[in-house]
C-alpha positions in Angstrom: 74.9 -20.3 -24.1 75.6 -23.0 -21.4 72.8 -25.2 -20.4 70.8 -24.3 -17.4 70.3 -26.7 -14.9 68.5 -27.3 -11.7 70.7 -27.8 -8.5 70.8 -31.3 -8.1 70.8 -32.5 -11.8 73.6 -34.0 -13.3 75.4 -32.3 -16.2 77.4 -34.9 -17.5 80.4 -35.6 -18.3 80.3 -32.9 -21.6 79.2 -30.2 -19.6 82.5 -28.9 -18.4 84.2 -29.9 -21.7 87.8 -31.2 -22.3 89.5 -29.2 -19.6 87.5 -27.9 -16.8 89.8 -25.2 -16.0 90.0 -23.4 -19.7 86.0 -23.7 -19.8 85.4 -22.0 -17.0 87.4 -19.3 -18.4 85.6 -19.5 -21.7 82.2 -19.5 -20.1 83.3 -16.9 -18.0 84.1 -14.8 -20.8 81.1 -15.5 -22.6 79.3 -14.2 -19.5 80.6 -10.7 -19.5 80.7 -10.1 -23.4 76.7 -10.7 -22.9 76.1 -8.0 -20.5 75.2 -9.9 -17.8 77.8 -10.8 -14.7 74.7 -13.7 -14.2 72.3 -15.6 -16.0 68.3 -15.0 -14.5 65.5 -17.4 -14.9 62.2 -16.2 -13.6 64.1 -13.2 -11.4 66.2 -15.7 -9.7 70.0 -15.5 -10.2 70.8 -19.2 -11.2 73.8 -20.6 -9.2 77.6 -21.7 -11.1 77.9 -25.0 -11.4 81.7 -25.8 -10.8 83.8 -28.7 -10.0 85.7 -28.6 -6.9 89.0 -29.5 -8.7 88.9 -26.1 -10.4 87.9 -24.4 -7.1 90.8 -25.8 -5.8 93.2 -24.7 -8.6 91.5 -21.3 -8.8 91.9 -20.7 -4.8 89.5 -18.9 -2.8 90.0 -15.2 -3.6 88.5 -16.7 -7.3 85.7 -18.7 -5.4 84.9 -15.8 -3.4 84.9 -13.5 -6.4 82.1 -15.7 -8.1 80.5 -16.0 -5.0 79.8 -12.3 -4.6 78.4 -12.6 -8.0 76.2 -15.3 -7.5 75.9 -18.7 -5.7 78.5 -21.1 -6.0 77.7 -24.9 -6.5 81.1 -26.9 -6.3 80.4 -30.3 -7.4 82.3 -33.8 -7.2 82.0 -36.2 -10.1 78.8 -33.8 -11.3 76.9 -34.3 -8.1 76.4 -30.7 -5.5 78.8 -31.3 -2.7 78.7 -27.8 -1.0 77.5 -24.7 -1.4 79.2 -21.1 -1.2 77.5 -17.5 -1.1 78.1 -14.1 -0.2 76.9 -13.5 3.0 74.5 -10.7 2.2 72.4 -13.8 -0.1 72.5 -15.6 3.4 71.2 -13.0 5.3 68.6 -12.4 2.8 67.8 -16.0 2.6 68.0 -16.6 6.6 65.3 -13.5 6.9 63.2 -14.9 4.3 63.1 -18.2 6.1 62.2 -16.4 9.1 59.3 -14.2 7.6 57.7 -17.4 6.3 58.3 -20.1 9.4 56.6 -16.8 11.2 53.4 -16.6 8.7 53.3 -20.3 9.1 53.2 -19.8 12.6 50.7 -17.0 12.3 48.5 -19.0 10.0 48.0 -22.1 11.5 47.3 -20.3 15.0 44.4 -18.4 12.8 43.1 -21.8 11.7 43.1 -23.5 14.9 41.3 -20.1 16.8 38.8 -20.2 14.3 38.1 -24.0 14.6 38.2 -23.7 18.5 35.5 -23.0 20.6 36.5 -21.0 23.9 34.6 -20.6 27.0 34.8 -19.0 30.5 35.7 -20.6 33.3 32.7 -20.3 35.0 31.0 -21.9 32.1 33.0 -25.2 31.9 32.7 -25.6 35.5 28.8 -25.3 35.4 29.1 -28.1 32.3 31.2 -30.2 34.4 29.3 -30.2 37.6 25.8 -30.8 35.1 28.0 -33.8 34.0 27.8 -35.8 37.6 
């Protein structure tokens, strides 16, 4: 089985093997005869690492393809350069960023109510004018 790695790691220069093109292929076909169109660690889909030279010799109907399988992390020299996904995993994680920037939001409004002390008007006015 390939190595799993993070998204920013380095793979190295063995990682790919001798031609980048053929490997793909190989790990490819290793992926299917498995059972599995993906690899999942801890119910996440983990994203193909691939270098933008094969992208660019596979074309984007192949790129596309993988991309509706799971995420797509073309690399240059082993480091991420871009990133390509279907756009139902966009939408998902655009709603997902939304739901928690809104209980962030939500949560910090809580803490600040319940570390506020609110009064009438009247009240603040009689504390002002007791002030002079």
């Amino acid at each position: 089985m390939w190595p799993q790695r993070s998204l920013g790691e380095d793979p190295g220069p063995d990682y790919w093997g001798a031609s980048a093109v053929s490997s793909t292929v190989e790990h490819e076909n290793k992926v299917r005869t498995s059972g599995a169109l993906s690899a999942r660690v801890g119910g996440m889909t983990t994203p193909l690492r691939m270098p933008a030279t094969v992208a660019t010799k596979k074309g984007a109907g192949f790129l596309a393809e993988k991309a509706a399988e799971r995420t797509v992390v073309l690399t240059n020299h082993g480091k991420p350069t871009a990133i390509v996904m279907s756009p139902e995993h966009f939408d998902e994680l655009e709603r997902s960023l939304r739901h928690a920037a809104d209980r962030l939001v939500q949560g910090v409004t809580d803490l600040v109510a319940e570390r506020s002390e609110f009064s009438r008007v009247d009240e603040v006015r009689e504390r002002l004018h007791a002030r002079r």
